[in-house]
C-alpha atoms as an extended CHARMM CRD file, in Angstrom:
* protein
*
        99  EXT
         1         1  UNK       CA             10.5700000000       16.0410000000       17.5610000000  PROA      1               0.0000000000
         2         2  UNK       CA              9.9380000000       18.0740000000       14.4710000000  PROA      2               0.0000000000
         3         3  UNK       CA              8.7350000000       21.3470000000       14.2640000000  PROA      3               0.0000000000
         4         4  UNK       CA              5.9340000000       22.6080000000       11.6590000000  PROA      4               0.0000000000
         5         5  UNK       CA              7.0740000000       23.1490000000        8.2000000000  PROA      5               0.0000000000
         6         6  UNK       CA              7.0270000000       26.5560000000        8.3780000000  PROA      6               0.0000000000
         7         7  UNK       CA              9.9430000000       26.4530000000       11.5270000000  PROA      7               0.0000000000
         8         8  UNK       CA             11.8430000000       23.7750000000        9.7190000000  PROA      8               0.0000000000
         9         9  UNK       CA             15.5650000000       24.8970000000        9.4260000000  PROA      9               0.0000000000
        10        10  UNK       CA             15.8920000000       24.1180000000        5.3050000000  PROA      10              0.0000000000
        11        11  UNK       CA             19.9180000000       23.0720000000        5.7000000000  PROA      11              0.0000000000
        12        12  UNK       CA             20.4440000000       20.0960000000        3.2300000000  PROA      12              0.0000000000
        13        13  UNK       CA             19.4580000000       20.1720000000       -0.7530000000  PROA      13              0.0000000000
        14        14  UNK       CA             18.4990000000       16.7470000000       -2.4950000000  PROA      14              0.0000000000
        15        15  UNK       CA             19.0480000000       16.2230000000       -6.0110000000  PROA      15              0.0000000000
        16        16  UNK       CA             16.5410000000       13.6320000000       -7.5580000000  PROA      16              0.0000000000
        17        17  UNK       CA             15.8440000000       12.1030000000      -11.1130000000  PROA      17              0.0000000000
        18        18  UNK       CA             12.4940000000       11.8190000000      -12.5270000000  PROA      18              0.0000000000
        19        19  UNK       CA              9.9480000000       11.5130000000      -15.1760000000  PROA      19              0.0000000000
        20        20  UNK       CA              9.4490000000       15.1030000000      -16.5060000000  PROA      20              0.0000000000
        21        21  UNK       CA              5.6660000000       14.2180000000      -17.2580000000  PROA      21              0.0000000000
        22        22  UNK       CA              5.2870000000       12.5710000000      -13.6060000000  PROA      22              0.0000000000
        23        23  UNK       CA              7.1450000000       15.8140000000      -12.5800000000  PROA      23              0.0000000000
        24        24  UNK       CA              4.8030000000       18.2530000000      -13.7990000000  PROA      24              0.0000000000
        25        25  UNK       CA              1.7640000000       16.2870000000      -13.3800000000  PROA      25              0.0000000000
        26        26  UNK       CA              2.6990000000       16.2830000000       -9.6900000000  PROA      26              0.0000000000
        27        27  UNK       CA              4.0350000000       20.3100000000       -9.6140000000  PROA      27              0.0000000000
        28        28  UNK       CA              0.4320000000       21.1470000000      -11.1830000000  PROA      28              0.0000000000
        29        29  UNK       CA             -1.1900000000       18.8280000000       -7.8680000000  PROA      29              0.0000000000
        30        30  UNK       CA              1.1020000000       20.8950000000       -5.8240000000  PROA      30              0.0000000000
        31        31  UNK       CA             -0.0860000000       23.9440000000       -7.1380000000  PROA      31              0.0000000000
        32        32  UNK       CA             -3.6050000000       23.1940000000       -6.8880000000  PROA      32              0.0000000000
        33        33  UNK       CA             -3.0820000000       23.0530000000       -3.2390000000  PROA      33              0.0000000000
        34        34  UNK       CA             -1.1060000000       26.2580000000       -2.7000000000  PROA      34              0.0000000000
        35        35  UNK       CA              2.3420000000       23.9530000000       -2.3300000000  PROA      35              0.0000000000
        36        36  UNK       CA              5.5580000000       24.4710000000       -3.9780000000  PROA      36              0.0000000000
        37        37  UNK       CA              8.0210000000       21.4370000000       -4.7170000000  PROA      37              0.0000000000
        38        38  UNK       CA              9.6350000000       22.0810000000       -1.8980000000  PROA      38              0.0000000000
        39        39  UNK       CA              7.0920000000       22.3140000000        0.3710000000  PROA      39              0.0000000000
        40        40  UNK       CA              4.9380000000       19.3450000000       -0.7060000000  PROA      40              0.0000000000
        41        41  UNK       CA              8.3590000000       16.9140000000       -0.3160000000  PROA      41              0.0000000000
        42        42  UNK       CA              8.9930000000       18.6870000000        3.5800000000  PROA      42              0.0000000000
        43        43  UNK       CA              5.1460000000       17.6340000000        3.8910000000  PROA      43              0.0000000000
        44        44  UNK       CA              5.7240000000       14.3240000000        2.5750000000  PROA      44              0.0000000000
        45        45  UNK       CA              8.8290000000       13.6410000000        4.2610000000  PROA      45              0.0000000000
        46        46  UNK       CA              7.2530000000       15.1190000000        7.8440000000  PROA      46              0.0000000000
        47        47  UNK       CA              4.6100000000       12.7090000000        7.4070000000  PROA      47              0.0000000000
        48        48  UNK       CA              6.8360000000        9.7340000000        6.8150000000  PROA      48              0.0000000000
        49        49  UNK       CA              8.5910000000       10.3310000000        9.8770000000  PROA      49              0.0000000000
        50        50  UNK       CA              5.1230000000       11.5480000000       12.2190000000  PROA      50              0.0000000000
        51        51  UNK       CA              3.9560000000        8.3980000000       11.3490000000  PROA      51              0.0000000000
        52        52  UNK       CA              6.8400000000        6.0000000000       10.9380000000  PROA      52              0.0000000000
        53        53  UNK       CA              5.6240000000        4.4380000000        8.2770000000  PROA      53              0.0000000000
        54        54  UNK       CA              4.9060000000        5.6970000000        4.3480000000  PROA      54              0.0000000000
        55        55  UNK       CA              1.5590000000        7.1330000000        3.6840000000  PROA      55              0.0000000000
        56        56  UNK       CA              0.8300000000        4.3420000000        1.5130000000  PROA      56              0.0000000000
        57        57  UNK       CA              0.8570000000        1.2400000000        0.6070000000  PROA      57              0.0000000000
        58        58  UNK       CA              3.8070000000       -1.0820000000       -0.4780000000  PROA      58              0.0000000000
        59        59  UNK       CA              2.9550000000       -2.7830000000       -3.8020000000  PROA      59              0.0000000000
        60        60  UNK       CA              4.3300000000       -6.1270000000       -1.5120000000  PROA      60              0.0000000000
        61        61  UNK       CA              1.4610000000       -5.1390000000        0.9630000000  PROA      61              0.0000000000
        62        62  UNK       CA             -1.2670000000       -4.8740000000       -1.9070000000  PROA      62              0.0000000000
        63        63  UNK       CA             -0.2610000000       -8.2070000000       -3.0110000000  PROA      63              0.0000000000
        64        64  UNK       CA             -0.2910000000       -9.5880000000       -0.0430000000  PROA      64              0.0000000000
        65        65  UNK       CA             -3.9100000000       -7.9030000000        1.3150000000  PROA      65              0.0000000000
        66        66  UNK       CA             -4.7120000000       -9.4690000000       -2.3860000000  PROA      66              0.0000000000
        67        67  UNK       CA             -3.6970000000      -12.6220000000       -1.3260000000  PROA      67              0.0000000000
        68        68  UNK       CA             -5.2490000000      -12.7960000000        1.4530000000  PROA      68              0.0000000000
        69        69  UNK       CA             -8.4280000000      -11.5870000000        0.0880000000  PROA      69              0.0000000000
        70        70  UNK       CA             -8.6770000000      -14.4070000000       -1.9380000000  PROA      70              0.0000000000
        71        71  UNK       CA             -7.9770000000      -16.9950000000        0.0370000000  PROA      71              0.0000000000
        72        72  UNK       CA            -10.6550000000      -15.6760000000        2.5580000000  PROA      72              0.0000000000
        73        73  UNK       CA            -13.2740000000      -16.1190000000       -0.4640000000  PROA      73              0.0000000000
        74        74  UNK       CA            -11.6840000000      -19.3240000000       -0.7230000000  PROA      74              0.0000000000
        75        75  UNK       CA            -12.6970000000      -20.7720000000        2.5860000000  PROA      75              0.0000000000
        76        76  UNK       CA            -15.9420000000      -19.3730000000        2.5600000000  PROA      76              0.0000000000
        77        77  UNK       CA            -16.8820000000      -21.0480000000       -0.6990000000  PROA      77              0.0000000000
        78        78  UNK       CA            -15.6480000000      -23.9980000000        0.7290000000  PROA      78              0.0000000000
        79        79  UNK       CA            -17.2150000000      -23.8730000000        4.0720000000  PROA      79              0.0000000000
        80        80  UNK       CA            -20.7280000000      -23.2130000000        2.1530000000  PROA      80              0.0000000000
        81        81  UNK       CA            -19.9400000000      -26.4650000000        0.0030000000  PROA      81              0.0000000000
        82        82  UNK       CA            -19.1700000000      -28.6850000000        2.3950000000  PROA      82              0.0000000000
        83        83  UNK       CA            -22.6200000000      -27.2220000000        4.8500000000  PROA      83              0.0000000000
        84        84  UNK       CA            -24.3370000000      -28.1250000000        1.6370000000  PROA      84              0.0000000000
        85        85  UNK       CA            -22.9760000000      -31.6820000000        1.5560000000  PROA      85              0.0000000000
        86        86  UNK       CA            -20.8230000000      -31.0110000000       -1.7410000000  PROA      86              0.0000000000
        87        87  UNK       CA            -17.3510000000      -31.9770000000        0.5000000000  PROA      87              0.0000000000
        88        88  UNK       CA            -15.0370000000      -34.5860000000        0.1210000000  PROA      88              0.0000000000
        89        89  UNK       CA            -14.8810000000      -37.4240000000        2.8270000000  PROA      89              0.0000000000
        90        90  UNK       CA            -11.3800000000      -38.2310000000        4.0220000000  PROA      90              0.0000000000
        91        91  UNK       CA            -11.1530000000      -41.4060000000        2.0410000000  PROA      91              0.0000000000
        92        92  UNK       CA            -12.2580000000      -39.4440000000       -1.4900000000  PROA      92              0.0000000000
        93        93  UNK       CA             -9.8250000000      -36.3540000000       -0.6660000000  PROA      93              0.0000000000
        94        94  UNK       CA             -6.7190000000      -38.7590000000        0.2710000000  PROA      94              0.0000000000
        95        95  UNK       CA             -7.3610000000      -40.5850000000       -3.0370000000  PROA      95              0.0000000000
        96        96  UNK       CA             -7.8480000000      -37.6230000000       -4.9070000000  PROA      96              0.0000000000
        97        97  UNK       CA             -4.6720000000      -35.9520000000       -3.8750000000  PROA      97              0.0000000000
        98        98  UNK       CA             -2.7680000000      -39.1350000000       -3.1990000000  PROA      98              0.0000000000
        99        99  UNK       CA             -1.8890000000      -38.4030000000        0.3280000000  PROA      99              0.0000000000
């Protein structure tokens, strides 16, 4: 179980590369909200580990929610054409598609 930040035993240093811009973009966040580097990856890595999961979303999992999105709009449209008679029968779809 972890402990708050503040009683977090700070025993292992991590050396990262970045973007410089990115970097101080995110430093000025930081500072904006009374955090230091330090403390805002400790927060982010706390919260990683509280919840098991990251705090955001996967670019995989926006495609994907994306995806599935638009195939939902998909079936709709084509539930509404076929309730308005504008469907295929059978026959016309197997021809169509050659199945």
């Amino acid at each position: 179980m972890l402990l708050p930040n503040d009683s977090l035993k700070k025993n292992t240093q991590v050396n990262f590369k970045t973007n410089n811009e990115l970097l101080s973009a995110a430093k000025e966040i930081f500072s904006e909200n009374n955090l230091d580097l330090t403390a805002a990856i400790n927060f982010f890595l706390q919260n990683v580990v509280a919840k098991g999961k990251l705090p955001y979303k996967t670019e995989d999992e926006i495609k994907r929610e994306k995806l599935i999105k638009n195939l939902q709009r998909d079936i709709n449209k084509s539930v509404k054409n076929y309730e308005m008679g504008l469907g295929l029968s059978e026959e016309e779809a197997r021809k169509r598609f050659g199945v």
